[in-house]
KOLTITOR-570388 format. One line per 4 residues: number of its first residue (from 1); their letters; for each residue x, y, z of N, C-alpha, C. Coordinates in nm, 2 decimals, m for minus. Atoms other than C-alpha are relative to their C-alpha. Example, Ala and Ser with C-alpha at 12.3 -4.5 7.8 and 13.67 -1.06 7.14 Angstrom:
BEGIN
1	AS	0.09:m0.12:0.00:1.23:m0.45:0.78:0.09:0.12:0.00  m0.09:m0.11:0.00:1.37:m0.11:0.71:m0.08:0.11:0.08
This chain:
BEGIN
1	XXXX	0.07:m0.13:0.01:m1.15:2.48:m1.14:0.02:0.07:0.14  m0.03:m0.13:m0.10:m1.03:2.78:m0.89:m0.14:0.03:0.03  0.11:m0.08:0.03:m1.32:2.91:m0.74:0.05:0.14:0.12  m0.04:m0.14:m0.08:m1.29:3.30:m0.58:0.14:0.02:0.01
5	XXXX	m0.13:0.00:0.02:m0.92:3.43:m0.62:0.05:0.05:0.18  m0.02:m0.07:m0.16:m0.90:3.38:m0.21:0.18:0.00:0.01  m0.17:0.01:0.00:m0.46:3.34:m0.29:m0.03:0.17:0.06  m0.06:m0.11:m0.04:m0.47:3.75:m0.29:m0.04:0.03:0.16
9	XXXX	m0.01:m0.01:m0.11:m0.58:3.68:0.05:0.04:m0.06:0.09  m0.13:0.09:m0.09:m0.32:3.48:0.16:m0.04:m0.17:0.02  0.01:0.17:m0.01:m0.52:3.17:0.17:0.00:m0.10:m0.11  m0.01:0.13:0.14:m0.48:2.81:m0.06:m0.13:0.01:m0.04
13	XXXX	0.11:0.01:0.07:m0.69:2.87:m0.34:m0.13:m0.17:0.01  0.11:0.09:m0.07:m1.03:2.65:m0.26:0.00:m0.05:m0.14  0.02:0.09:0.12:m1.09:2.37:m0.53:m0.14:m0.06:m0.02  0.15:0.10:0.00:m1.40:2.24:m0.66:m0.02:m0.14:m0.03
17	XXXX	0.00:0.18:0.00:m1.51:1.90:m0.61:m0.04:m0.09:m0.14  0.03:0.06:0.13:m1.45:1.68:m0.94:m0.04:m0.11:0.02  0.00:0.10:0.06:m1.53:1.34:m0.85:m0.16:0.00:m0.04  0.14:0.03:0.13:m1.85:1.20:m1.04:m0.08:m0.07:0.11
21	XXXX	0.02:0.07:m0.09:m1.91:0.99:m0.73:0.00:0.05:0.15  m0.06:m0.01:m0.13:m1.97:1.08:m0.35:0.12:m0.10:0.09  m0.09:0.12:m0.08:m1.70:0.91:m0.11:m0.04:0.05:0.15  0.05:0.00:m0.16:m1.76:0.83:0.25:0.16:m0.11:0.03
25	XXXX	m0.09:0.01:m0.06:m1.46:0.78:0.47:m0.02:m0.16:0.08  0.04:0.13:m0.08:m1.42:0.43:0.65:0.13:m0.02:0.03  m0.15:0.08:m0.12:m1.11:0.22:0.86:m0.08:m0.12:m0.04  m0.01:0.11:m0.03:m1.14:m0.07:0.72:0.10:m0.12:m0.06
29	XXXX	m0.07:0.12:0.04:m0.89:m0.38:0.66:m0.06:m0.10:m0.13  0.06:0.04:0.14:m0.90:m0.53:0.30:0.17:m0.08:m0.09  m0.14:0.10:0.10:m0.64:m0.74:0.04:0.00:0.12:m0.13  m0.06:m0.04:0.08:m0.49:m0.58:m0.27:0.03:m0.14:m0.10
33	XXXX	m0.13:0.16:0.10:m0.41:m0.85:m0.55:0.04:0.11:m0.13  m0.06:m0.08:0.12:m0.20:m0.74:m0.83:0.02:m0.13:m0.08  0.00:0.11:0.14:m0.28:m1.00:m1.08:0.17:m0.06:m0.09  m0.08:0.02:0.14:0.00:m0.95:m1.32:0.12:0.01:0.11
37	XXXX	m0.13:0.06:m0.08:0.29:m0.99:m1.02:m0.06:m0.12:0.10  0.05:0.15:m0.08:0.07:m1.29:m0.86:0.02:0.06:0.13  m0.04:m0.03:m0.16:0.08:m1.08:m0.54:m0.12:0.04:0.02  0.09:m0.12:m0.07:m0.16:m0.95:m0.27:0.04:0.04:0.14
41	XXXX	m0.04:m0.04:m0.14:m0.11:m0.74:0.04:m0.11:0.02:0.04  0.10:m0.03:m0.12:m0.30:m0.64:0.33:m0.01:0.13:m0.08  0.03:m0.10:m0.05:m0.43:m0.30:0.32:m0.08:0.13:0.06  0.10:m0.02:m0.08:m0.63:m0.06:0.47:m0.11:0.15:m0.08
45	XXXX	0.10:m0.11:0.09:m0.93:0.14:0.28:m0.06:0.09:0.10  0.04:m0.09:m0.11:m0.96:0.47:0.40:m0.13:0.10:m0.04  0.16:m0.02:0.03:m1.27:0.59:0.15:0.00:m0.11:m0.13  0.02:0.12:0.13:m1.46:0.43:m0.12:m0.13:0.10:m0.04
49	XXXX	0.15:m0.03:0.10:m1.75:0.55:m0.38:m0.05:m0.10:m0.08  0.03:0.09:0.05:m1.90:0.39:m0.62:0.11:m0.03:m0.14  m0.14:0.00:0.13:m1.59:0.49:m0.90:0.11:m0.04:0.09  m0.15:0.03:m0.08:m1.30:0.41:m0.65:0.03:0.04:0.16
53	XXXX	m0.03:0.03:m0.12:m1.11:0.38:m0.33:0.09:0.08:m0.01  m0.07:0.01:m0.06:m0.89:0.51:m0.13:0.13:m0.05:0.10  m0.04:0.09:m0.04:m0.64:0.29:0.00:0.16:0.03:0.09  m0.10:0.00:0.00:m0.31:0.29:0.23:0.02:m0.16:m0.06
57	XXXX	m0.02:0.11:0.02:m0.09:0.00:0.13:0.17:0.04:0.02  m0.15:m0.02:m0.01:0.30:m0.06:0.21:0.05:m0.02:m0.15  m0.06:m0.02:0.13:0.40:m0.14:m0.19:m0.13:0.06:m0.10  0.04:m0.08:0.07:0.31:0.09:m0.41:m0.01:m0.05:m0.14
61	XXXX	0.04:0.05:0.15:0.20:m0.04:m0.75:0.02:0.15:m0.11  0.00:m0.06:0.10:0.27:0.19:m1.07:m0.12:0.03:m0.07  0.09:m0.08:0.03:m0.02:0.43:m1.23:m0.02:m0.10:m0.09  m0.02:0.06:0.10:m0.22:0.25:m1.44:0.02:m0.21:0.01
65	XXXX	0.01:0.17:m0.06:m0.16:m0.12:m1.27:m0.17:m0.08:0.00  0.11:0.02:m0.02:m0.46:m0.34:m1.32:0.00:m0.09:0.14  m0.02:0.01:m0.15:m0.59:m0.41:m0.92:m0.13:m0.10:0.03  0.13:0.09:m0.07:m0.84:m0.65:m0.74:0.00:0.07:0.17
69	XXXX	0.01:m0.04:m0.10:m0.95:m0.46:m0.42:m0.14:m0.07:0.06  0.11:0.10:m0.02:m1.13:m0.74:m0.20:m0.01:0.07:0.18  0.06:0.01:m0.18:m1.31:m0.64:0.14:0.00:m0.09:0.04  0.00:0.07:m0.11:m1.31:m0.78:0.47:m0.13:m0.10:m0.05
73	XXXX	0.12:0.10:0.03:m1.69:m0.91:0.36:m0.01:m0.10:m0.11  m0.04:0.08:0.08:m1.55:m1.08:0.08:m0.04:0.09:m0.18  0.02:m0.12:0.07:m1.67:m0.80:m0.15:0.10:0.06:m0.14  m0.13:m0.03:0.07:m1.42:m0.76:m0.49:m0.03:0.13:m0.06
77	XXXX	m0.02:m0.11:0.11:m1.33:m0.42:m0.69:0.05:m0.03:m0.10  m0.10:m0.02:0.14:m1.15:m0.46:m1.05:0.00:0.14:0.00  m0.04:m0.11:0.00:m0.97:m0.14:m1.09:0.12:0.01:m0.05  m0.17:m0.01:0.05:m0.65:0.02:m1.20:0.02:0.10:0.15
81	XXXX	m0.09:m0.12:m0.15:m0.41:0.27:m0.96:0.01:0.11:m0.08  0.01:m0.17:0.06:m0.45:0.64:m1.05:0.06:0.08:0.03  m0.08:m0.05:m0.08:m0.24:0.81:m0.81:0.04:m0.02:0.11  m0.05:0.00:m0.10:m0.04:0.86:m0.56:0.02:0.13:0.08
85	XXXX	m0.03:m0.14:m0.05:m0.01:1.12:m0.30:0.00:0.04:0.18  0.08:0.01:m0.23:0.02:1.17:0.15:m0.02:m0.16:0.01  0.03:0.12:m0.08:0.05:0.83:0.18:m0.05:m0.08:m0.09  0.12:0.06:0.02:m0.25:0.73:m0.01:m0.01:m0.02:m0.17
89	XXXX	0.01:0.12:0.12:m0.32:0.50:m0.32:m0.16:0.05:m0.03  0.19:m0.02:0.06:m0.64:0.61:m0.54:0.00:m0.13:m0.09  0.01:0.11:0.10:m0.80:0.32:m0.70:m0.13:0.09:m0.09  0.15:0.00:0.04:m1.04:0.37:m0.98:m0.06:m0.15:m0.07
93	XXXX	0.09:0.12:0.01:m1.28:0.09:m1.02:m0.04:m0.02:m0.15  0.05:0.00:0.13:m1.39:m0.05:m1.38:m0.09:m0.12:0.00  0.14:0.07:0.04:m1.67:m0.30:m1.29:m0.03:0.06:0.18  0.08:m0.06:m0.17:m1.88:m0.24:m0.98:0.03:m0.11:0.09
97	XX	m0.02:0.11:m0.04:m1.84:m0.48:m0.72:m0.04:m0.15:0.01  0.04:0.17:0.10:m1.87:m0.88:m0.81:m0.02:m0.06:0.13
């Protein structure tokens, strides 16, 4: 949803905020397991809400991948991968944290 048609004034039309969840920004170091290739990497969660994360990571998993996103505190997410975009890996979450 566009809100005000600020384009005819030269600026990027302003977007309104869809998630369902607040996110709060963080730096912190975390694992990735991808279950169904027996893999996990390092990487580094850059927000999180209560529906999903944020995440850099050097392999890029396919939209749709089901994901284990485990914090530093030992903390797990179940999730799938939603997008991609600047770097950054959206997870959305489908149990709350275990």
């Amino acid at each position: 949803m566009l809100l005000a048609n600020s384009s005819v004034l030269g600026y990027a039309p302003v977007v309104a905020e869809r998630r369902a969840h607040e996110r709060r920004s963080v730096d912190q170091a975390a694992e990735l397991v991808i279950p169904s290739e027996q893999m996990a990497l390092p990487c580094r969660v850059i927000n999180i809400s209560e529906g999903g994360a944020g995440i850099e990571c050097d392999a890029i998993p396919q939209a749709g991948t089901s994901v284990i996103l485990v914090m530093k505190n030992g903390k797990r997410f179940e999730g799938v991968t939603a997008w991609y975009g600047n770097g950054e890996l959206g997870l959305r979450f489908v149990t709350d944290g275990v």
